[in-house]
N, CA, C and O of each residue as an XYZ file, in Angstrom:
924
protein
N      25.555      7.815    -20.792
C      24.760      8.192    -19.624
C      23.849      9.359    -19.995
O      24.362     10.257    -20.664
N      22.279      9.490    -19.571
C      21.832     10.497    -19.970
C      21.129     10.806    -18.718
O      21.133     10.012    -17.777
N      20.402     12.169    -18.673
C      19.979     12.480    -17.795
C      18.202     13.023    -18.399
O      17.999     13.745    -19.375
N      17.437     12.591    -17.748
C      15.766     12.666    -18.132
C      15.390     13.722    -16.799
O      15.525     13.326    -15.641
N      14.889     15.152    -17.137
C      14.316     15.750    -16.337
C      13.411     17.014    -17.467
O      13.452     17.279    -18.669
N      12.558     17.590    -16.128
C      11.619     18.252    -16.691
C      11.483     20.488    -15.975
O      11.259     21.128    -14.947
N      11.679     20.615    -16.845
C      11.574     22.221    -16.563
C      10.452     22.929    -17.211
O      10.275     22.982    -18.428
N       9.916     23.317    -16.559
C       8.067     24.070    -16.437
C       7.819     23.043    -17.444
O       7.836     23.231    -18.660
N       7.624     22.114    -16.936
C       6.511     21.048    -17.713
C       7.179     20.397    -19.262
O       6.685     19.566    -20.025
N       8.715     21.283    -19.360
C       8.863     20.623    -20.815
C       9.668     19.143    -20.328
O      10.242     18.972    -19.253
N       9.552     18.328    -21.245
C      10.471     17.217    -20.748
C      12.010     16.669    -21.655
O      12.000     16.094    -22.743
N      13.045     16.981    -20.980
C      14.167     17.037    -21.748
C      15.200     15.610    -21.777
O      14.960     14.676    -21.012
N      16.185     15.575    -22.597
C      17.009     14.492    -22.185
C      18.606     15.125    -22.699
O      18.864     15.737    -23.735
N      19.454     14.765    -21.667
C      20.567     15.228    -21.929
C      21.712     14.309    -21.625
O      21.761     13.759    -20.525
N      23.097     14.007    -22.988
C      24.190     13.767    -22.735
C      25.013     14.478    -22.047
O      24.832     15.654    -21.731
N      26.326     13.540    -21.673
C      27.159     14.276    -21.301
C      28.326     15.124    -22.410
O      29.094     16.063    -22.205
N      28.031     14.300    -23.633
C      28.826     15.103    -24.721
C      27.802     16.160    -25.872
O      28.127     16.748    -26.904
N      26.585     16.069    -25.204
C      25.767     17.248    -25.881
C      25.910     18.335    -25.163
O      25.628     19.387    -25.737
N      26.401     18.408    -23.660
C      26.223     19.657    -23.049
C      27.838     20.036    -23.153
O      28.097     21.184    -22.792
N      28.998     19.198    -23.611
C      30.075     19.475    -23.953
C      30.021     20.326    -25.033
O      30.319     21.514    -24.909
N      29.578     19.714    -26.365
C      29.157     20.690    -27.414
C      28.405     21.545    -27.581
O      28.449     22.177    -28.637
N      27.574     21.810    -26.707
C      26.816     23.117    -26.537
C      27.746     24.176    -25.984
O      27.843     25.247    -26.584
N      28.509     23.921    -24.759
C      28.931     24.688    -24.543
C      30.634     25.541    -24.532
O      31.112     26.515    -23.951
N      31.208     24.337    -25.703
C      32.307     24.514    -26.334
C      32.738     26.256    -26.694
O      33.659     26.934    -26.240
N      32.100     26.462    -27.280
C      32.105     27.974    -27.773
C      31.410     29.250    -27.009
O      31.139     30.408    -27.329
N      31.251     28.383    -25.749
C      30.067     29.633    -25.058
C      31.120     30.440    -23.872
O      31.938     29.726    -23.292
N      31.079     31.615    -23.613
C      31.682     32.082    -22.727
C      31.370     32.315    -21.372
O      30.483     33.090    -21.014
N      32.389     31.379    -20.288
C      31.012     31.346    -19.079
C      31.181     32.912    -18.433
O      32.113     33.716    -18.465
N      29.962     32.944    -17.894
C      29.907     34.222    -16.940
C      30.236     33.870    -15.400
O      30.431     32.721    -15.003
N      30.264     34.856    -14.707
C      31.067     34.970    -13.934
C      30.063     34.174    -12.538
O      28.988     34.609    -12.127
N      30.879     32.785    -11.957
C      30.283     32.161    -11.203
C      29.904     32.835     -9.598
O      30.933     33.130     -8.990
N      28.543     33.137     -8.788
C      28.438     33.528     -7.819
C      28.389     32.642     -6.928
O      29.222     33.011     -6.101
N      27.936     31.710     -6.581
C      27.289     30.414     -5.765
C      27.641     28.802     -6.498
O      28.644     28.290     -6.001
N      27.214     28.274     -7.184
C      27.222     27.072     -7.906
C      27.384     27.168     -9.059
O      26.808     27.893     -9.870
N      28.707     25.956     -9.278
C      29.541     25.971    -10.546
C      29.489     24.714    -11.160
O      28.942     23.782    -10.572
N      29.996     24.566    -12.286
C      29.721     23.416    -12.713
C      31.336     23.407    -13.824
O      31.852     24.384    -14.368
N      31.762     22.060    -13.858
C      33.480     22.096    -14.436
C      32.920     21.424    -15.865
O      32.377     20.323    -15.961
N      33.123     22.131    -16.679
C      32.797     21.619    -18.352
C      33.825     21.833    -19.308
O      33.956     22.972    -19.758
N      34.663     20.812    -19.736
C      35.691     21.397    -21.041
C      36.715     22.004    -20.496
O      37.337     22.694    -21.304
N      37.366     22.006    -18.784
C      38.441     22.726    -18.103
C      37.817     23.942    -17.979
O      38.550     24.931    -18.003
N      36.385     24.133    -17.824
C      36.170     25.640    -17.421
C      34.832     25.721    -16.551
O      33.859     24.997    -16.763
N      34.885     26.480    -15.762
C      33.527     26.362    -14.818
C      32.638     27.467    -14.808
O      32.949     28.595    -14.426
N      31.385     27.078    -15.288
C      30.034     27.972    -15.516
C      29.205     27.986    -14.416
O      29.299     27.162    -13.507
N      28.377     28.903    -14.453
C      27.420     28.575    -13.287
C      26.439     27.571    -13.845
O      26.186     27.309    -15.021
N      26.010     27.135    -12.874
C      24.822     26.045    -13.450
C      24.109     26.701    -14.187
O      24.014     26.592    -15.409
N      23.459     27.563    -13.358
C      22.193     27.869    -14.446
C      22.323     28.287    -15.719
O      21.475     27.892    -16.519
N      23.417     29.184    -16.195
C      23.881     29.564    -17.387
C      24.028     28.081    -18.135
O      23.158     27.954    -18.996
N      24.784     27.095    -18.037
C      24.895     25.507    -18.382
C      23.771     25.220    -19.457
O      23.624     25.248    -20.679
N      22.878     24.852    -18.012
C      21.737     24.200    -18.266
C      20.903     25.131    -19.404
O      20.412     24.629    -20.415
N      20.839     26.279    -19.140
C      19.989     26.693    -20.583
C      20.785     27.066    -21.781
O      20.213     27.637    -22.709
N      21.565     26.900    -21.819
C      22.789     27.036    -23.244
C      22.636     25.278    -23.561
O      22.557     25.027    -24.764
N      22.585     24.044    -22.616
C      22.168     23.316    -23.123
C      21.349     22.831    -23.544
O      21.380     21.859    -24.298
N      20.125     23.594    -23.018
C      18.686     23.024    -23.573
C      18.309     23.857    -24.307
O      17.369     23.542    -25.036
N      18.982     25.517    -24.447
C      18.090     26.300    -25.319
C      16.706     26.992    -25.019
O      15.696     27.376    -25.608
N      17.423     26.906    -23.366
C      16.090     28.329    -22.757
C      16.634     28.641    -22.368
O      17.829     28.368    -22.254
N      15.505     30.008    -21.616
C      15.824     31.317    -20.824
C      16.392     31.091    -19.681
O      15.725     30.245    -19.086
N      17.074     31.344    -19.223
C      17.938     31.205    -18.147
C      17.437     31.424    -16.403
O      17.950     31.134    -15.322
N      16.357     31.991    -16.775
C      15.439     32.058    -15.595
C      14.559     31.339    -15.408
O      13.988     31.488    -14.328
N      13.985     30.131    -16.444
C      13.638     29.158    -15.733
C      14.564     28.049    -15.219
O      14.061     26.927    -15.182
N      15.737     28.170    -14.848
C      16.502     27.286    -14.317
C      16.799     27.550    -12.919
O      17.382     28.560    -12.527
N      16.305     26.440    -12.052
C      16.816     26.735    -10.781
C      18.190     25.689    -10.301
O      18.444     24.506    -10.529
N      18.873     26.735     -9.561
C      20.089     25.891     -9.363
C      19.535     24.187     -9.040
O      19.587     23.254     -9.842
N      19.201     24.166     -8.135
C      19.100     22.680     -7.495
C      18.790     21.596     -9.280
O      19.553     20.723     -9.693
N      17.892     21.916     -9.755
C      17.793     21.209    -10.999
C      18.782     21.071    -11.569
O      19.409     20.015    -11.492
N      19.283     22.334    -12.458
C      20.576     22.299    -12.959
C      22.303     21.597    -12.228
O      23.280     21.231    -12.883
N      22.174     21.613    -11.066
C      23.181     20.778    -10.198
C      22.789     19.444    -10.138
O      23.732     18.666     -9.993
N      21.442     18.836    -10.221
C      21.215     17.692     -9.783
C      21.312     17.236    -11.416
O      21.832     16.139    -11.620
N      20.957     17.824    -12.307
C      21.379     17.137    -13.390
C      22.570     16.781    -14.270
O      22.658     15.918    -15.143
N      23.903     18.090    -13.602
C      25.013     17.939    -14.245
C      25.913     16.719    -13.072
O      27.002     16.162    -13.211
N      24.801     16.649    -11.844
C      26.225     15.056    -11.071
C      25.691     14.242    -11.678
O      26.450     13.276    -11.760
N      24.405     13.990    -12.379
C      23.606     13.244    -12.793
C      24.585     12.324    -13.832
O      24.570     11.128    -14.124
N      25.385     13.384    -14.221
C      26.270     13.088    -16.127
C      27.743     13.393    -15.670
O      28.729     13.758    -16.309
N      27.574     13.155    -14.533
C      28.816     12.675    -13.904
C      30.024     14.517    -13.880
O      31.078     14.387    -13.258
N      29.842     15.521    -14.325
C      30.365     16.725    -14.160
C      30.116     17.418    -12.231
O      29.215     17.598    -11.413
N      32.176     17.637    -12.426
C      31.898     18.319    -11.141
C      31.087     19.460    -10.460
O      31.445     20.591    -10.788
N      30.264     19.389     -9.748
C      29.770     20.684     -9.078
C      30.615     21.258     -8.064
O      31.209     20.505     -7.293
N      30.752     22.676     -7.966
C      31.647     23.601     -7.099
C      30.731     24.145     -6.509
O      29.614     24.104     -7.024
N      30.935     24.849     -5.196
C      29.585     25.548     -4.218
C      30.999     26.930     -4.000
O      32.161     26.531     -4.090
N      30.713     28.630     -3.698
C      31.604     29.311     -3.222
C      30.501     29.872     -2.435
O      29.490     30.382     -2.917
N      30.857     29.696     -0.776
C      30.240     30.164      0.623
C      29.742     31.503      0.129
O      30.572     32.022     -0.618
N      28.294     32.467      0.366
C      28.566     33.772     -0.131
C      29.238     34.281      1.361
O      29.629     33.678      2.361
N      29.143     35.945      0.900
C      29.649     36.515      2.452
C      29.407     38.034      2.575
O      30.179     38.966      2.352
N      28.265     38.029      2.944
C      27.910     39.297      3.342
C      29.074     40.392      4.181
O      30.208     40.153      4.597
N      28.370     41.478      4.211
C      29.347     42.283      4.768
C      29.304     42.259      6.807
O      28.362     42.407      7.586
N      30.786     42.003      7.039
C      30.591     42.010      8.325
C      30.018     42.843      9.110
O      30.324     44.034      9.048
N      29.088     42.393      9.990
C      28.337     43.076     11.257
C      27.677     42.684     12.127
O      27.157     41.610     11.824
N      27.373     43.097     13.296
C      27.789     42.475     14.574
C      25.940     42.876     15.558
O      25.588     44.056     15.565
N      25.287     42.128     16.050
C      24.786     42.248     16.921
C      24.770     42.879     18.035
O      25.882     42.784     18.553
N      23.862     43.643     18.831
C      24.401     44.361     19.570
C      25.004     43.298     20.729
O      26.129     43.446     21.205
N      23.895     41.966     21.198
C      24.419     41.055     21.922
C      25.982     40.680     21.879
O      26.831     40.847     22.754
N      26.110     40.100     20.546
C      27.785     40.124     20.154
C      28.517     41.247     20.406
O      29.675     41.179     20.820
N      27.939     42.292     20.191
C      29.120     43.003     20.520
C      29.311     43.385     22.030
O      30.391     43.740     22.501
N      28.294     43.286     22.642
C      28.773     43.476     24.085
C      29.528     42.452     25.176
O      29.887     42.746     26.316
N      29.687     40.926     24.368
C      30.530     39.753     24.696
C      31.575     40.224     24.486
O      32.434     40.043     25.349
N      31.938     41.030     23.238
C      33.165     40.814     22.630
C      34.061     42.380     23.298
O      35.276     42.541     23.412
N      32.747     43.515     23.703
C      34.144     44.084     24.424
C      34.673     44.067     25.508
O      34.105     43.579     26.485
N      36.127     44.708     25.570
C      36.970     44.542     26.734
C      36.669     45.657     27.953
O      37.052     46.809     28.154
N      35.741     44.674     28.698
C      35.555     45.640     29.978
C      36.577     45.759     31.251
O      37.505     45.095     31.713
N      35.970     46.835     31.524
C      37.384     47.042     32.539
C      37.462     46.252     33.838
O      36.584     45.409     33.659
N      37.754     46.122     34.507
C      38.541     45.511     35.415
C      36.917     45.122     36.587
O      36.328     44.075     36.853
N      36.727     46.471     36.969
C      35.629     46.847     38.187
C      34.294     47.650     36.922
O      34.514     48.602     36.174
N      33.445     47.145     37.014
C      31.968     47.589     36.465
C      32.539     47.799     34.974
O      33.536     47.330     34.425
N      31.543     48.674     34.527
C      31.255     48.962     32.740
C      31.660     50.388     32.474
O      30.914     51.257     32.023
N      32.764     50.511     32.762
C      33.531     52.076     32.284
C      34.083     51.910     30.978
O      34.273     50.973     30.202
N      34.326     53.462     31.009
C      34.972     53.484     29.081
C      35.709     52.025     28.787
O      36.116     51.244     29.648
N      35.769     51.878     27.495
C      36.254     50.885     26.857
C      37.036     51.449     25.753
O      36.838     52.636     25.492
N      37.909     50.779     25.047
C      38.588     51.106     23.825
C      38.118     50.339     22.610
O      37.361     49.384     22.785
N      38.423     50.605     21.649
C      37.535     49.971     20.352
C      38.474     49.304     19.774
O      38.149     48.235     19.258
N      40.193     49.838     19.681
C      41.002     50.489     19.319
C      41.409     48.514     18.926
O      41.543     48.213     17.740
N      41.527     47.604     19.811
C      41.683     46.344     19.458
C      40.682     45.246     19.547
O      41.021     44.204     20.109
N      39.518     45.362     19.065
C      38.125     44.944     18.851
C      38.102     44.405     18.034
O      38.065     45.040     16.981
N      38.109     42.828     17.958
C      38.167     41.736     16.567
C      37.038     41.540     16.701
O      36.551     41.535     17.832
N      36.223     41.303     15.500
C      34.933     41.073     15.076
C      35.072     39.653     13.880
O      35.723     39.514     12.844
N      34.072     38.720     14.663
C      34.451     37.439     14.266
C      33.699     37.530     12.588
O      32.667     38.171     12.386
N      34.361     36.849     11.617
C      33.745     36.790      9.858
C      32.420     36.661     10.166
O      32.087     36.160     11.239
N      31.692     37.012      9.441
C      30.546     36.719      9.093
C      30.382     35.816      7.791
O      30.979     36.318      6.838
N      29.796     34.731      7.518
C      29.794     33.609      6.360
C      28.567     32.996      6.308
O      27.998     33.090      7.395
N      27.987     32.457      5.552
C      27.083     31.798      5.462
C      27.132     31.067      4.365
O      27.185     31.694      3.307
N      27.129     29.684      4.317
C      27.571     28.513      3.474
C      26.003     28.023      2.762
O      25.006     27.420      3.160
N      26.408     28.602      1.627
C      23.866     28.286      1.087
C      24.112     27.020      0.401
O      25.079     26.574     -0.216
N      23.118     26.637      0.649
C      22.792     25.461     -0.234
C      21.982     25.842     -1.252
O      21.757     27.042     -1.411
N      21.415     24.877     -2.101
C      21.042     25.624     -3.565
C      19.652     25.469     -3.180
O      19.138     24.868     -2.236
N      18.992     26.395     -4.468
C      17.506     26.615     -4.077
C      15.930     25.499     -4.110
O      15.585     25.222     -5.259
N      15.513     25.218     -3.583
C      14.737     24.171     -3.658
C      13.126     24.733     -3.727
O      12.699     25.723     -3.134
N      12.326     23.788     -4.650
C      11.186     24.125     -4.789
C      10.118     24.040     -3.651
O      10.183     22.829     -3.440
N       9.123     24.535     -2.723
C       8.371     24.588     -2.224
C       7.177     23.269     -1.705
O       6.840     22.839     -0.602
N       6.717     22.872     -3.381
C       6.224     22.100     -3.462
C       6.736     20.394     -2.909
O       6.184     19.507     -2.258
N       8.256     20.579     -3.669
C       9.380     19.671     -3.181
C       9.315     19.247     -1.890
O       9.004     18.170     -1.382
N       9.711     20.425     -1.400
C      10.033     20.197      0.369
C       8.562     19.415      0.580
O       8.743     18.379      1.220
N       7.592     19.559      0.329
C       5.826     19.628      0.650
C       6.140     17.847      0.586
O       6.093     17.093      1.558
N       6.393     17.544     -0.535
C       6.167     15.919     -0.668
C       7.577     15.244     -0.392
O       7.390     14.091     -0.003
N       8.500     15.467     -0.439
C       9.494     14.592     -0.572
C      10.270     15.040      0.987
O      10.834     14.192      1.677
N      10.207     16.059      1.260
C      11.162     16.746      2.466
C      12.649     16.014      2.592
O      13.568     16.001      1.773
N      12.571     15.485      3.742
C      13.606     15.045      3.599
C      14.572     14.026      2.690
O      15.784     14.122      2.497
N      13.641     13.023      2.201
C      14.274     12.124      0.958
C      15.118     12.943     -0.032
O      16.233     12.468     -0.250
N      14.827     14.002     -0.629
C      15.931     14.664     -1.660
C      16.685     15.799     -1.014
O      17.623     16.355     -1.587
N      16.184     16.196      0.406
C      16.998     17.875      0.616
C      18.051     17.346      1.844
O      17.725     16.620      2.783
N      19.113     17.789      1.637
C      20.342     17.511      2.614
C      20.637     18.420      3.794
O      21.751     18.753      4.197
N      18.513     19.038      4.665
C      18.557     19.848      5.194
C      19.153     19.621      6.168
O      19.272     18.397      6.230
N      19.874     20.345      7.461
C      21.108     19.780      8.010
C      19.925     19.718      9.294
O      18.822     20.252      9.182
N      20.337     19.033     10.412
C      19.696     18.786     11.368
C      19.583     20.157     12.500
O      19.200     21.312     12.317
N      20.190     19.323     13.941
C      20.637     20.962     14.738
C      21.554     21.735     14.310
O      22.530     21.665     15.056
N      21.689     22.378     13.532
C      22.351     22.932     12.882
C      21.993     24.727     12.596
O      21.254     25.102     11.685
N      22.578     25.525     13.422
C      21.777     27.023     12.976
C      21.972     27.621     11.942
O      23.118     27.449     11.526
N      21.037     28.584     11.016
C      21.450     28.952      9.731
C      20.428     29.896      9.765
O      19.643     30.169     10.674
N      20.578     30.469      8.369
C      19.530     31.520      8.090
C      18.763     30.704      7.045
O      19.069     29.527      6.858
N      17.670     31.355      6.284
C      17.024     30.695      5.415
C      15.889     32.289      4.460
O      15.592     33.401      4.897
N      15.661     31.798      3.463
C      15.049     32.563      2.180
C      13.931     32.273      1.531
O      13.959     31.375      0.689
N      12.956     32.850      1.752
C      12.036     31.854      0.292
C      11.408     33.057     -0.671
O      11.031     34.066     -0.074
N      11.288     33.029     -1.900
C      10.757     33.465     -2.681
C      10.565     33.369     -3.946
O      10.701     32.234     -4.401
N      10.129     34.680     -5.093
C       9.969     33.411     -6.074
C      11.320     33.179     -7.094
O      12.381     33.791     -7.222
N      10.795     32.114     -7.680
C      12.101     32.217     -8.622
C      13.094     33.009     -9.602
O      14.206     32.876    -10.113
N      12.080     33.865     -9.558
C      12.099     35.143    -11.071
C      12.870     36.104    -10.372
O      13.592     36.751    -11.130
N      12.979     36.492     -8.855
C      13.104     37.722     -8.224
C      14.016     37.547     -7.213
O      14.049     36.546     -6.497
N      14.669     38.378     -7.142
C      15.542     38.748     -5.649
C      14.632     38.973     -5.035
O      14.675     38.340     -3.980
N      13.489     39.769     -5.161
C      13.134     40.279     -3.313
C      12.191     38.843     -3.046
O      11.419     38.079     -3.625
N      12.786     39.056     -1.875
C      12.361     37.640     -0.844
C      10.848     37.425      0.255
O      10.818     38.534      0.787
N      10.329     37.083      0.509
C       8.987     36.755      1.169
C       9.199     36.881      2.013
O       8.518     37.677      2.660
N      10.246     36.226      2.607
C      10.544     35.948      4.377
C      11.606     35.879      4.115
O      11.977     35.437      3.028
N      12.591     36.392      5.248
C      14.085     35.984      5.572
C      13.926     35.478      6.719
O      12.737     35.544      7.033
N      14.868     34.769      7.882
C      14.751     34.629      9.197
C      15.932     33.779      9.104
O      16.729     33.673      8.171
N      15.890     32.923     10.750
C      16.823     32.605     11.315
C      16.644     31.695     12.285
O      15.709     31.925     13.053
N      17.423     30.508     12.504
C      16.862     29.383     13.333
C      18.341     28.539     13.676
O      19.309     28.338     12.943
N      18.000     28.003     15.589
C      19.093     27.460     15.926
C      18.880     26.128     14.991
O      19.918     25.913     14.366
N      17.742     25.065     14.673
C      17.434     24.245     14.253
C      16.724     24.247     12.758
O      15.532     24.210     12.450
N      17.694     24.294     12.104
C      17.129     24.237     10.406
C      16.127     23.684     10.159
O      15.059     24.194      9.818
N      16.475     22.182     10.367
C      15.245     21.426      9.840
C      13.787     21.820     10.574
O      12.732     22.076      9.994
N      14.037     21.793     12.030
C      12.826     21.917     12.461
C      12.275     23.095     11.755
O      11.245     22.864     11.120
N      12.865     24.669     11.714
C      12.253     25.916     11.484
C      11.676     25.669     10.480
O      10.445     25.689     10.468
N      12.332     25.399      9.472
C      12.299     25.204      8.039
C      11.528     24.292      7.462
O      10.890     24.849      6.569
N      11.215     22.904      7.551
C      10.640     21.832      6.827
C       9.645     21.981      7.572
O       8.514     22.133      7.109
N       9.905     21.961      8.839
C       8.410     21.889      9.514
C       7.305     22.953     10.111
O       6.090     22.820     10.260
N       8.451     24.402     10.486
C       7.596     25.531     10.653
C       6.973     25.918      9.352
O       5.785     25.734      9.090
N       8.145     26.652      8.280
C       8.078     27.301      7.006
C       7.320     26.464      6.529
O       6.096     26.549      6.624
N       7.917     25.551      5.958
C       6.823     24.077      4.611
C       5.615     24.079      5.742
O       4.786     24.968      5.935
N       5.750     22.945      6.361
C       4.621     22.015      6.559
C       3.871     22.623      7.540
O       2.766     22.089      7.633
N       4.080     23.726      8.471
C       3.115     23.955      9.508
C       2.727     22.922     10.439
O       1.578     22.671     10.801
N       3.334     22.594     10.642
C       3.342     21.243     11.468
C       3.685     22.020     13.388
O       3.443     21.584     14.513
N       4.207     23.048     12.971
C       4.634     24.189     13.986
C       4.771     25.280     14.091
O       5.259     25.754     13.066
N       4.495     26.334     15.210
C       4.251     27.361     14.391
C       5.608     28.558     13.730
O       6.746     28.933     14.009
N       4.879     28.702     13.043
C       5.958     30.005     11.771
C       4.646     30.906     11.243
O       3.818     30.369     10.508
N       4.527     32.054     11.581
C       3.371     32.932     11.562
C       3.881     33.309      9.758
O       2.949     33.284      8.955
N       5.316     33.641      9.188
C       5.420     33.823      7.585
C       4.810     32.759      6.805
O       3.928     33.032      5.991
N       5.281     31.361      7.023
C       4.531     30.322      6.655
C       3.208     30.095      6.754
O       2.778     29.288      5.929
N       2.797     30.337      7.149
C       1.024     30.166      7.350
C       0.758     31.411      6.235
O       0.002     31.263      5.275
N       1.576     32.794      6.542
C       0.745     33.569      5.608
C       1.611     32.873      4.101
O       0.893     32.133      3.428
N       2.585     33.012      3.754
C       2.508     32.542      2.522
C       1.658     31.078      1.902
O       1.067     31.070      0.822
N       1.722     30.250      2.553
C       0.453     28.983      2.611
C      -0.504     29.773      2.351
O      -0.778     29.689      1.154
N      -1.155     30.512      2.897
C      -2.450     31.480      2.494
C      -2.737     32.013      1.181
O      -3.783     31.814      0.565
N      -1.787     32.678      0.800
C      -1.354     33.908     -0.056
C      -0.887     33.675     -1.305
O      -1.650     33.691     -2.270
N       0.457     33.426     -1.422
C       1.223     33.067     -2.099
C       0.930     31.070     -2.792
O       0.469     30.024     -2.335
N       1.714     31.680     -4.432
C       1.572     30.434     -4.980
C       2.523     29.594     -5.079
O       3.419     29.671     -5.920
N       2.419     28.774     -4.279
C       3.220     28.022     -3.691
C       4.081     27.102     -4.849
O       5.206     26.776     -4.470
N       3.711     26.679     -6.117
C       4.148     26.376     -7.323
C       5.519     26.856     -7.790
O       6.386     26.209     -8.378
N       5.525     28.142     -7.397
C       6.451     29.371     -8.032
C       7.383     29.846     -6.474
O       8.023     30.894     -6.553
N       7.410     29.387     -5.679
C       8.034     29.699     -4.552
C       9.033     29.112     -4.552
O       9.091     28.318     -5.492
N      10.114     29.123     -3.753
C      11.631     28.656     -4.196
C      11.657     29.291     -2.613
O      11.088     30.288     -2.167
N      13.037     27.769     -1.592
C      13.406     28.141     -0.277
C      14.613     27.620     -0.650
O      14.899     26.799     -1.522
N      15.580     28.492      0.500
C      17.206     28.066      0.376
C      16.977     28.056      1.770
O      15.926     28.305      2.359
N      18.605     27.591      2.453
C      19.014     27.990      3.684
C      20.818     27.826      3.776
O      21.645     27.165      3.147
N      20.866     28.595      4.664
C      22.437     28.706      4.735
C      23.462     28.186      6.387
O      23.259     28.676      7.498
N      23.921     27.717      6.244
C      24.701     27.280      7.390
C      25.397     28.911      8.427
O      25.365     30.013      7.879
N      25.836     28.782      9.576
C      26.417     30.048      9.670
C      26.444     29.674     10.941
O      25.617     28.974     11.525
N      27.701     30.298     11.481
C      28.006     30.572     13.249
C      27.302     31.558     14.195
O      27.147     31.607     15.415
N      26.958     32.275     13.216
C      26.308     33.625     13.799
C      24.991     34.058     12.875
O      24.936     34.785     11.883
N      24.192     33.497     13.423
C      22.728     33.248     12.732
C      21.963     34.783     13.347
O      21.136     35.175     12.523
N      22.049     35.610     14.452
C      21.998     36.354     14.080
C      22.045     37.608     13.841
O      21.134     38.434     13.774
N      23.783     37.771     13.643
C      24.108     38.793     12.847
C      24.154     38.843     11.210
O      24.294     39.772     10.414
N      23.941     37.169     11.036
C      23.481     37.131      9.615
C      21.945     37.522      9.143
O      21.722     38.171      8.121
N      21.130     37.135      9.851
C      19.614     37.491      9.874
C      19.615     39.244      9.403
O      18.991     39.829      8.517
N      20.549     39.710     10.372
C      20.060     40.875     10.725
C      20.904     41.988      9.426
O      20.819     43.215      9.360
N      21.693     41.043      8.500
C      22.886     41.958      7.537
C      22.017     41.348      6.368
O      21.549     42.211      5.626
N      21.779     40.362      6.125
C      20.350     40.052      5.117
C      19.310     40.456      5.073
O      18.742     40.631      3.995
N      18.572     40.810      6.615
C      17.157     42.433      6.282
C      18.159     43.444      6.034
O      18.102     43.695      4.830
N      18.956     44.072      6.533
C      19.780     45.311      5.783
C      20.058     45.466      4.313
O      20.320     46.590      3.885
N      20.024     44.435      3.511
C      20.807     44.445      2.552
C      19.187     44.647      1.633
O      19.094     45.440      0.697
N      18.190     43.911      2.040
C      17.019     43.808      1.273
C      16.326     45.051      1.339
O      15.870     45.453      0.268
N      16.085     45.971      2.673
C      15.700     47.216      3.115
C      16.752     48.318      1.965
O      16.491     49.452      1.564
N      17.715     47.626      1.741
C      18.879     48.816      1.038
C      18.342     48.771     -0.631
O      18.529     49.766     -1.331
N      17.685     47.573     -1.182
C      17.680     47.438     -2.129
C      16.144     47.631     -2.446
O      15.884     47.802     -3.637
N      15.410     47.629     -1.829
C      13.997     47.481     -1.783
C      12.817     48.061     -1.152
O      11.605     47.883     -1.269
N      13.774     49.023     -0.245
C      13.043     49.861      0.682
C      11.740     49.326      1.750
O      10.747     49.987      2.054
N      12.038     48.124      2.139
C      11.222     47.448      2.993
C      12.155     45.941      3.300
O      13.156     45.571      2.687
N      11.588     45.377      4.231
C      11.636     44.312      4.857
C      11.155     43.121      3.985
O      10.296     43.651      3.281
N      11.226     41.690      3.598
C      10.633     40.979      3.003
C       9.257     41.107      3.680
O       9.028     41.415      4.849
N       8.096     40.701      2.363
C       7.162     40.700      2.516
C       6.546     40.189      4.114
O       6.191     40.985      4.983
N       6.530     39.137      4.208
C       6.189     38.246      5.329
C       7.028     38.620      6.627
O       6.765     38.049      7.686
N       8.004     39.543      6.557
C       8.963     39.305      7.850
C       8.710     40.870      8.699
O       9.401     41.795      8.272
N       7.999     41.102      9.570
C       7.746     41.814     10.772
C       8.683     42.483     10.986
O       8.546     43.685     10.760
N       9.961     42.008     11.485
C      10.499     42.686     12.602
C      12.305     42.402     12.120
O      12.529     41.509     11.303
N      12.922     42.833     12.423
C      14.061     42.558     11.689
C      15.039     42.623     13.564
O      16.254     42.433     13.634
């Protein structure tokens, strides 16, 4: 069984016992998101895929590297990430225990605060979504989640946001403009859309996740993603 695909334009072909022997002797690093089971041991994809082909590891985007190791029949593993819990102010005013008659003191003292999780799917090219949309992406329907786009090379992100309806926000606000998404239009503008890369993530609480994903980017980056206003 082989697998025929192409990364920045080179065009490769791969066994399933060439990427065995490639990576016989290699030591995997430590899996964050998507794994891949090779030889009783699990690598991240992307590490995989360029120990098997013999590139840089940053031109590999997960979705490629996953679609080529089910391709050759190797298991893929997904681990949910999980930001740090935190709570909306909306949420939190459901969740405390008011008193009896009106909004007097409250206690904190037994205040469960529901996980915060978000289940990502792997990263998909721009262009992709543009022509194929739904035929290759397993974007989930009504389904609320958060979502990411930027470029491949970089953590900091273009837009973050948040939507009760994935597909709609996403394929059709973000990609296609088919509706409006004021980030999408400016990156359509702006940005090279070639080199752009979108994820999205499943989640119960879309948004206290929204809102712990601008925190985390503001912590690391001292701003908001490019495209995103208002957090």
């Amino acid at each position: 069984m082989e697998s025929h695909f192409t990364v920045k334009g080179q065009q490769f072909v791969l066994t399933a016992e060439e990427v065995e022997a490639a990576l016989r002797d290699v030591e995997p690093q430590k899996v964050r998101i998507h794994g891949v089971e090779i030889g009783g041991r699990v690598f991240p994809v992307r590490q995989a895929l360029a120990v098997a082909c013999g590139i840089d590891v940053k031109l590999c985007f997960p979705h490629v590297a996953s679609r080529v190791f089910r391709q050759l029949g190797f298991r893929i593993s997904s681990k949910p990430s999980r930001p740090r819990v935190s709570m909306t102010l909306h949420e939190l005013h459901k969740a405390l225990p008011h008193r009896e008659k009106g909004f007097g003191p409250t206690s904190f003292e037994n205040l469960e605060l529901p996980p915060l999780v978000i289940q990502w799917f792997p990263w998909e090219r721009w262009e992709d979504l543009v022509e194929y949309g739904e035929a290759i992406v397993d974007l989930p329907g009504i389904k609320s989640g958060v979502y990411e786009a930027g470029y491949g090379h970089s953590q900091e992100r273009l837009t973050i946001g948040r939507a009760n309806n994935l597909r709609l926000r996403v394929l059709h606000g973000l990609i296609r403009g088919t509706s409006q998404h004021t980030a999408g239009r400016e990156i359509r503008k702006h940005e090279d859309l070639s080199r752009v890369c979108v994820r999205w993530g499943l989640t119960r609480r879309p948004a206290a996740a929204e809102e712990e994903l601008h925190r985390l980017h503001i912590e690391k980056w001292g701003r908001l993603p490019k495209y995103t206003v208002r957090t």
